[in-house]
C-alpha positions as CSV (number, residue, x, y, z in Angstrom):
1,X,23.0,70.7,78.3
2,X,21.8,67.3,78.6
3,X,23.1,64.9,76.1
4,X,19.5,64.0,74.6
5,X,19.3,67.9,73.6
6,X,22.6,67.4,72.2
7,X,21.7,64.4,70.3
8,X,18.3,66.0,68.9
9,X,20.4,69.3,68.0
10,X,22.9,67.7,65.9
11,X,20.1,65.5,64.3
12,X,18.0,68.6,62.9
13,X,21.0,70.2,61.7
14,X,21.8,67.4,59.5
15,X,18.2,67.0,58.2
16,X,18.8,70.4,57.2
17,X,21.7,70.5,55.6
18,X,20.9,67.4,53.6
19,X,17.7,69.2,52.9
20,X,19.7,72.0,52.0
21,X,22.0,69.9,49.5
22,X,19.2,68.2,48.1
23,X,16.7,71.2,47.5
24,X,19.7,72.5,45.4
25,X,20.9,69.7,43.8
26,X,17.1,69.7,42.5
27,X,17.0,73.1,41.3
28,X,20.5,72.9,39.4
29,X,19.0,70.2,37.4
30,X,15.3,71.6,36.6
31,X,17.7,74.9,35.4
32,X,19.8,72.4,33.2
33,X,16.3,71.1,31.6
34,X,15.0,74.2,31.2
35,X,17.8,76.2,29.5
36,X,18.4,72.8,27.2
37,X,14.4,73.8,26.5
38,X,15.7,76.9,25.4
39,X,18.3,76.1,22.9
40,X,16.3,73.2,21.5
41,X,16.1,74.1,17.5
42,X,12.4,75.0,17.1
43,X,10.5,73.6,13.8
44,X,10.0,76.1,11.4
45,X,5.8,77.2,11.3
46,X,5.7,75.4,7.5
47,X,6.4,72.6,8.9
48,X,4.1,72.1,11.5
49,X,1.3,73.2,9.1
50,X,2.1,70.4,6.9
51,X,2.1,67.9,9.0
52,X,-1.4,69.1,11.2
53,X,-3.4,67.1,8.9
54,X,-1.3,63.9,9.8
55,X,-2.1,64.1,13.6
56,X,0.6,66.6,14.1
57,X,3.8,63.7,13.5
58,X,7.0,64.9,14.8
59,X,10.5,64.2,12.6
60,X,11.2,61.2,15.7
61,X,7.9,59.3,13.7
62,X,9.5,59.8,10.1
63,X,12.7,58.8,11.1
64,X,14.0,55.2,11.6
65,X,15.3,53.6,14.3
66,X,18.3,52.8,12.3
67,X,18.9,56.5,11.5
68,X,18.1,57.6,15.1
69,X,21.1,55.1,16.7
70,X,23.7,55.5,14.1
71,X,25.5,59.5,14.2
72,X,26.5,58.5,10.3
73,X,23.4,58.0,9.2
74,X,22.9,60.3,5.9
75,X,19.6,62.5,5.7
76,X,18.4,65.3,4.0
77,X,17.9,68.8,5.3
78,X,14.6,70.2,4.5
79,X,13.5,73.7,5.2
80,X,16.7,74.6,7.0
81,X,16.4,72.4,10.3
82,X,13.8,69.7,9.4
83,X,14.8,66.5,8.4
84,X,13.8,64.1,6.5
85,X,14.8,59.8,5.7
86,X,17.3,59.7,2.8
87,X,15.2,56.4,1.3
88,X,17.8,54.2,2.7
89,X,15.1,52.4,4.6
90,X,11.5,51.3,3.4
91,X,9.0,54.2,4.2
92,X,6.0,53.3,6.6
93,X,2.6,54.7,5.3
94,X,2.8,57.3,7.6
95,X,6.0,58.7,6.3
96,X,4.9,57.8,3.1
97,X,1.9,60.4,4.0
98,X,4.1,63.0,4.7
99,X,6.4,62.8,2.3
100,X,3.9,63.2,-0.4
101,X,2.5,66.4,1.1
102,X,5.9,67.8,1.3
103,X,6.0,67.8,-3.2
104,X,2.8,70.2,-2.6
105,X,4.7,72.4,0.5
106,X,7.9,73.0,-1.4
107,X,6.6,73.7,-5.0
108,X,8.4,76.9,-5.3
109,X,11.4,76.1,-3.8
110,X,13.2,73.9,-6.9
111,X,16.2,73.3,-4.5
112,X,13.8,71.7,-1.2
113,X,11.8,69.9,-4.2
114,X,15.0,68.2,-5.5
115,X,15.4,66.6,-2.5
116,X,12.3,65.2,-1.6
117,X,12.3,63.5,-5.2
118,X,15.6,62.2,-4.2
119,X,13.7,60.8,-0.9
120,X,11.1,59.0,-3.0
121,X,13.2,58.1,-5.9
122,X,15.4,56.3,-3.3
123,X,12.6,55.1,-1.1
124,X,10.5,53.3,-4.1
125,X,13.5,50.8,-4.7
126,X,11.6,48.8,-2.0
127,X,8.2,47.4,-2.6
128,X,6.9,48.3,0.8
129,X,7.6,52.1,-0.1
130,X,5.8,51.8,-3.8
131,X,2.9,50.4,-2.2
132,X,3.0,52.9,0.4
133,X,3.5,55.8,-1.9
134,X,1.1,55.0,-4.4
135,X,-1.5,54.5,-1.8
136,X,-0.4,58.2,-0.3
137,X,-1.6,59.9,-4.2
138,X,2.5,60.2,-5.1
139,X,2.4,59.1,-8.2
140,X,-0.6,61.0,-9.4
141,X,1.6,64.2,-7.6
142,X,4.4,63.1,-9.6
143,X,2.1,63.2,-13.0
144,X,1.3,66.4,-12.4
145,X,4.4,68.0,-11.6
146,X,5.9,66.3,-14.9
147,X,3.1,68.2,-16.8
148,X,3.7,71.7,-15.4
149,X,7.2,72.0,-14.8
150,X,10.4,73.2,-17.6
151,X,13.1,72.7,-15.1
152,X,15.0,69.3,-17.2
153,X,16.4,68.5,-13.3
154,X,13.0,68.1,-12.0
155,X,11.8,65.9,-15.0
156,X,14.7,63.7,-14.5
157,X,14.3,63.4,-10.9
158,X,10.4,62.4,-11.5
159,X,11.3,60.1,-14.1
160,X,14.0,58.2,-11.4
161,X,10.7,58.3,-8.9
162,X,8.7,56.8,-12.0
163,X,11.4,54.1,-12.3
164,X,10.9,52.2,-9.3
165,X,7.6,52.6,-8.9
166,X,6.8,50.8,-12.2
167,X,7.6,47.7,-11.4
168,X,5.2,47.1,-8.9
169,X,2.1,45.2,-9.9
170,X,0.1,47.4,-7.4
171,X,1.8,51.0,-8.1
172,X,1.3,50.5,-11.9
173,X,-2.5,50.6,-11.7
174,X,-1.9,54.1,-11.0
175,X,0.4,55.0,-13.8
176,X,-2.8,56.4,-15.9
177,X,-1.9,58.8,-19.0
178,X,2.0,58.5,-17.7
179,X,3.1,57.0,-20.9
180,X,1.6,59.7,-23.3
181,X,3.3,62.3,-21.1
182,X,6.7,60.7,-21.3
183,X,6.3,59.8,-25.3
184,X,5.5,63.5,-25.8
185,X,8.4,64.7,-23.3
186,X,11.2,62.1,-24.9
187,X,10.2,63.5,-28.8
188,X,10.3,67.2,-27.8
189,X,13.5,67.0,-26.2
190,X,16.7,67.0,-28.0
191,X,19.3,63.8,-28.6
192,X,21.4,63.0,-26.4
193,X,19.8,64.8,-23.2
194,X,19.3,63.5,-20.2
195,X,15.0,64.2,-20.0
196,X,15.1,62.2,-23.5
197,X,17.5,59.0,-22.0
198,X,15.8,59.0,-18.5
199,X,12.4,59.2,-20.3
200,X,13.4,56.2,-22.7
201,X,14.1,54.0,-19.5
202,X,10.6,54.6,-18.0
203,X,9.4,53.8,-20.9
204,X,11.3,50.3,-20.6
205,X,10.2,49.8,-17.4
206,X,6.2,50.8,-18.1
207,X,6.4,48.2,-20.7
208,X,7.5,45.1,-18.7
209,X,4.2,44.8,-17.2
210,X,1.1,44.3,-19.9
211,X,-1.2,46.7,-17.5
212,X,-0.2,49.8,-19.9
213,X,0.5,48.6,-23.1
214,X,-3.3,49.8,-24.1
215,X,-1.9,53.3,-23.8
216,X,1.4,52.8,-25.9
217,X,-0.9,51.1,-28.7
218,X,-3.2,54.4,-28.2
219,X,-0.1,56.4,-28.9
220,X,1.4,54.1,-31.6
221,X,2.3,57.0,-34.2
222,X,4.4,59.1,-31.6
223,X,6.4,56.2,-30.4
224,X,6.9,55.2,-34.2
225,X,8.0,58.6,-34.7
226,X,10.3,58.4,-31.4
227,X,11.8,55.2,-31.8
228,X,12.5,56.5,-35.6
229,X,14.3,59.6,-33.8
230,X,16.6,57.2,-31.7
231,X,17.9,54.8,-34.1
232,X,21.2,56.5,-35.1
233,X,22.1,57.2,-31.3
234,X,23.5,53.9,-30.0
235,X,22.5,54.4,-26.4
236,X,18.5,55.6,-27.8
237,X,18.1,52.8,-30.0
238,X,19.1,50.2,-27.6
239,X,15.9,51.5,-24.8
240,X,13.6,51.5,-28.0
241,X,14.5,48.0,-29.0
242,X,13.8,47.2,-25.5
243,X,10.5,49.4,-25.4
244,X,9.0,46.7,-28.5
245,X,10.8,43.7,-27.7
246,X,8.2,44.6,-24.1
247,X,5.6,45.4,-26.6
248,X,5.5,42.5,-28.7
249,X,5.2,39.8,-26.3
250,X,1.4,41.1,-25.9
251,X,-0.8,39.2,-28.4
252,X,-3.5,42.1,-28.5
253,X,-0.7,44.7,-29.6
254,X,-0.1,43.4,-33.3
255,X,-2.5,44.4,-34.9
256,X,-1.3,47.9,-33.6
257,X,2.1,47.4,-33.5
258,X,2.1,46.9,-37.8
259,X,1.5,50.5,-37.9
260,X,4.5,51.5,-36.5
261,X,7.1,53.3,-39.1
262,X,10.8,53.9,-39.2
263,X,12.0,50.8,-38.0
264,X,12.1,48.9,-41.6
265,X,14.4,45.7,-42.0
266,X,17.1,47.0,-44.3
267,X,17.9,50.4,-42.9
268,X,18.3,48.7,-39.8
269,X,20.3,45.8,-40.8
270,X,22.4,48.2,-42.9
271,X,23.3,50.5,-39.9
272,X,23.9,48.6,-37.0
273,X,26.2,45.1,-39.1
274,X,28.4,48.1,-40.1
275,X,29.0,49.0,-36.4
276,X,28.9,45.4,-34.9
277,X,32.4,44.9,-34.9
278,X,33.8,48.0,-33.3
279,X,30.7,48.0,-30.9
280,X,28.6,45.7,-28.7
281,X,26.0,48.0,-28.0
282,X,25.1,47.2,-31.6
283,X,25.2,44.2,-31.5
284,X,22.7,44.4,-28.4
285,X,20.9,46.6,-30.3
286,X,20.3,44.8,-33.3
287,X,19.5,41.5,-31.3
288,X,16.5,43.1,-30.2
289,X,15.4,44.1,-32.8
290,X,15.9,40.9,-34.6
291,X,14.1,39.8,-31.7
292,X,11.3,41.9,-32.1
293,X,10.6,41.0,-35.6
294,X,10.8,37.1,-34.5
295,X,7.9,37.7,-31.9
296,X,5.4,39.3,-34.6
297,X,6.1,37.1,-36.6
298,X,5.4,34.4,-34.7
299,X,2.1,36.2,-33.5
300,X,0.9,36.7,-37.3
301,X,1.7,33.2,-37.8
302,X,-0.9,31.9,-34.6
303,X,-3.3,34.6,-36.2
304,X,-3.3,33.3,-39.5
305,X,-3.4,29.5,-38.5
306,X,-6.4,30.5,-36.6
307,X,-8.1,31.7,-39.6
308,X,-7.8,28.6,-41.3
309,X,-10.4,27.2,-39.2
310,X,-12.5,30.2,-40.2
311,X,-14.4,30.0,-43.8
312,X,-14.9,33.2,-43.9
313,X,-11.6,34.3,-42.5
314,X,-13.3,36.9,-40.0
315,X,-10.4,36.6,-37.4
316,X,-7.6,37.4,-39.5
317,X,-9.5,39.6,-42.4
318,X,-7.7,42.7,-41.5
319,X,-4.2,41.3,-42.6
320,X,-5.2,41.4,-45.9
321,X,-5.9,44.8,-46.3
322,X,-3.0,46.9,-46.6
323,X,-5.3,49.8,-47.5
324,X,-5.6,51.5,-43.9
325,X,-1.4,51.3,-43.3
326,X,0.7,54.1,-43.5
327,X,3.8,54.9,-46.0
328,X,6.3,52.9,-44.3
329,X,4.5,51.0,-42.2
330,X,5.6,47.4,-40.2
331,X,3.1,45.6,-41.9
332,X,4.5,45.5,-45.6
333,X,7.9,44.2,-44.2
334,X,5.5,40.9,-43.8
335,X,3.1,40.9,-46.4
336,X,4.6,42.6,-49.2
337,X,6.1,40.2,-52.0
338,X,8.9,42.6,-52.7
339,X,9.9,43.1,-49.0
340,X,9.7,39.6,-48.4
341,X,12.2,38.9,-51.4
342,X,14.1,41.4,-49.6
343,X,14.1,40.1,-46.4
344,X,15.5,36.5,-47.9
345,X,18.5,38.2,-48.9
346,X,18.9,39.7,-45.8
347,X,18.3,37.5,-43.1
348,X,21.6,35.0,-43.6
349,X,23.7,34.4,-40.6
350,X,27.0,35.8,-41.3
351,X,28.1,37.2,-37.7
352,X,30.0,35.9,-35.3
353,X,27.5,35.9,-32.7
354,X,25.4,32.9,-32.5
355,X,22.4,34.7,-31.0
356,X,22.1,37.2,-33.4
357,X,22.4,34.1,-36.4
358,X,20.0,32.3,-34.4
359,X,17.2,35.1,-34.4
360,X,18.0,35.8,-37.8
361,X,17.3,32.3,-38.9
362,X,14.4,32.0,-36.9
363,X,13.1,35.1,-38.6
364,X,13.9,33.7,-42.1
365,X,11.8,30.5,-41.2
366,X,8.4,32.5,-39.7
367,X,8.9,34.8,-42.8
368,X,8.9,31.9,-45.1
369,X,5.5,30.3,-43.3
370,X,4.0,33.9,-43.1
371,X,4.2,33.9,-47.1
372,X,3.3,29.9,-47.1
373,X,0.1,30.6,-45.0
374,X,-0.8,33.9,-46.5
375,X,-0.5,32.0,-49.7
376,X,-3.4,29.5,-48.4
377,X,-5.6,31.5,-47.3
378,X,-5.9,33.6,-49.8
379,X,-6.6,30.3,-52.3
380,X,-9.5,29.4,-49.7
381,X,-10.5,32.9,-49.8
382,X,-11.0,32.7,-53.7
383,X,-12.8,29.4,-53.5
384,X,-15.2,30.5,-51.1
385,X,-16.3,33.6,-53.0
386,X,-16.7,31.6,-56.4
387,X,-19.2,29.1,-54.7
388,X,-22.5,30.2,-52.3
389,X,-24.3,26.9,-50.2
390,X,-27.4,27.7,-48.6
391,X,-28.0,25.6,-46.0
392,X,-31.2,26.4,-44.2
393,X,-34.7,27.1,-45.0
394,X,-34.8,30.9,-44.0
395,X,-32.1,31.5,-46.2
396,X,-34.0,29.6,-48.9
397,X,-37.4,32.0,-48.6
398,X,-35.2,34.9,-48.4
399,X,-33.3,33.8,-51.9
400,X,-36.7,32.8,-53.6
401,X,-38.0,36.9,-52.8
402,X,-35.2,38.0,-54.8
403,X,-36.2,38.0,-58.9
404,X,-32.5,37.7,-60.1
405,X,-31.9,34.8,-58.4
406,X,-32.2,31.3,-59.7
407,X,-32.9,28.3,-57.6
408,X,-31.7,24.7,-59.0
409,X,-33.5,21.4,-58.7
410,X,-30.5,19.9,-57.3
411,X,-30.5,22.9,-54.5
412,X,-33.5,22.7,-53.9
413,X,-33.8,18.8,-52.8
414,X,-30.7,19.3,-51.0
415,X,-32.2,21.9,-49.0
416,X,-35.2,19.6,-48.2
417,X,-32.9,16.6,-47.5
């Protein structure tokens, strides 16, 4: 056989056996992909449903990178296989989305729900996630899972959501009717329980920004009544001190915030100097409430200087009539003679703490200008009722109609003047 057969001979058989290799080296690998297809965890049917209105998102789009690279990442399991971000990150909208539908997808499943609140309870600790929840409709979720459920886990968790979410400027525009739920939850539960302390600190934290205190002051005779409820548990009457200290930097509340009952100067005094030295937390405690008698104070004190400008005291006529105030009430503890007598003997600074001294003198003072100014202007009250000037000429004709009234030469040319 010529060598150039030879040559062409050899060369097909080692196109064919490289064909050979390579046609099977192919197939072992498509078999490798297709039987990893097979064992690939599938996501349960619930799932998918939930997220179908969210352009069908797969668990890579509501996981981070972060959790994605890093084996030690913690995360949640949700029904069974699916999993879901721990919080440990900020939430993008999208996951933001989801995670909100999933409080509607696992409503009977206590266990599935407890975890997703963890989620968002972790999550809202960073402003991007508040904002992103509250524009996915969680809060309003949360608000109306804390009105139907009993389970005291699940109204703990909400009120840990609640927490974070308060503090955002943006997030608390959609706190409505969140504080008369909590107020109602905190004075049904018991002392001491953990719905009634977890409550108290949402509370807190609804106060620090002025966007709710409308609904607190709509509420004012159940927190009176709560805050009257907390004051012989240390750890209680701490959050409520902190709940109206909140409260009475807000100029429009006073007016309000006099109604309030159960938190009278001498009771409190009494009970909390007796536990100052064995306990700080009383001390605390009574700072702010020293604190927030100081701020009315000072408050009734710009609203009764501003009446002095007034001859008819229109802007600061409702702070002498005790008539509409409860048994009890905050107001008296200012404008009664017999609790302000009280309150002399009370307010001298004895402790060893210099801020609680300091607050009580400073209370002492505004206490003594409340009674100095009330004094006033109830003297210029009595002066202008004993004497009536007319001083136009429509007042005049409307005087000179009326039989029983007699009109003086020196009135008259006064008027004309």
């Amino acid at each position: 056989m010529p060598n150039r057969q030879k040559f062409y001979i050899g060369l097909g058989i080692s196109v064919g056996v490289c064909t050979g290799i390579g046609l099977y080296l192919f197939y072992r690998h498509q078999r490798q992909i297709a039987l990893s297809k097979i064992n690939r965890p599938v996501t349960p049917p619930i799932i998918l449903s939930s997220l179908k209105s969210y352009n069908d998102y797969q668990y890579a789009d509501m996981t981070s990178p972060s959790e994605i690279d890093n084996d030690d990442s913690e995360s949640i399991e949700f029904f069974n296989e699916t999993q879901i971000p721990d919080g440990s990150v900020p939430l993008t909208p999208d996951q933001a989305s989801i995670l909100t539908r999933f409080l509607y997808e696992c409503n009977d499943d206590e266990e599935q729900l407890h975890c997703v609140l963890t989620s968002i309870a972790n999550a809202s600790s960073f402003k991007e996630s508040q904002i992103n929840l509250a524009n996915a409709g969680c809060i309003t979720r949360l608000r109306d899972l804390l009105l139907k459920t009993d389970n005291e886990i699940t109204k703990c968790k909400i009120f840990l959501a609640l927490n974070n979410l308060a503090l955002n400027d943006f997030a608390i525009t959609q706190f409505s009717s969140i504080v008369s739920i909590v107020i109602k939850l905190c004075c049904t539960s018991p002392s001491n329980s953990l719905v009634r302390f977890n409550g108290l600190i949402l509370l807190i934290n609804m106060s620090v920004l002025e966007y709710l205190h409308e609904e607190y002051m709509n509420n004012i005779y159940e927190l009176g009544l709560l805050i009257e409820s907390t004051i012989k548990n240390e750890d209680e009457a701490l959050s409520s001190g902190k709940i109206l200290v909140n409260l009475s930097t807000n100029k429009l509340n006073l007016e309000s915030l006099l109604k309030i009952t159960g938190v009278e100067l001498k009771p409190i005094m009494n009970l909390f100097t007796s536990k100052i030295d064995q306990s700080p937390r009383s001390e605390q405690t009574l700072l702010r409430f020293l604190s927030f008698y100081c701020n009315l104070a000072d408050m009734i004190i710009n609203e009764l200087k501003e009446g002095e400008g007034d001859t008819n005291n229109n802007n600061c006529s409702w702070l002498f009539d005790p008539k509409p105030q409860r048994q009890g009430a905050l107001y008296f503890e200012f404008f009664n003679n017999d609790k302000q007598t009280l309150a002399r003997s009370l307010l001298r600074p004895q402790y060893t703490s210099t801020q609680i001294n300091s607050q009580m003198k400073r209370l002492y003072q505004s206490m003594d200008k409340i009674r100095q100014c009330h004094m006033d202007l109830s003297i210029s009250s009595n002066k202008n009722d004993q004497s009536t000037v007319i001083t136009n000429e429509n007042s005049l004709d409307t005087l000179t109609d009326d039989k029983n009234v007699i009109l003086t030469n020196e009135n008259l040319s006064s008027d004309q003047a």
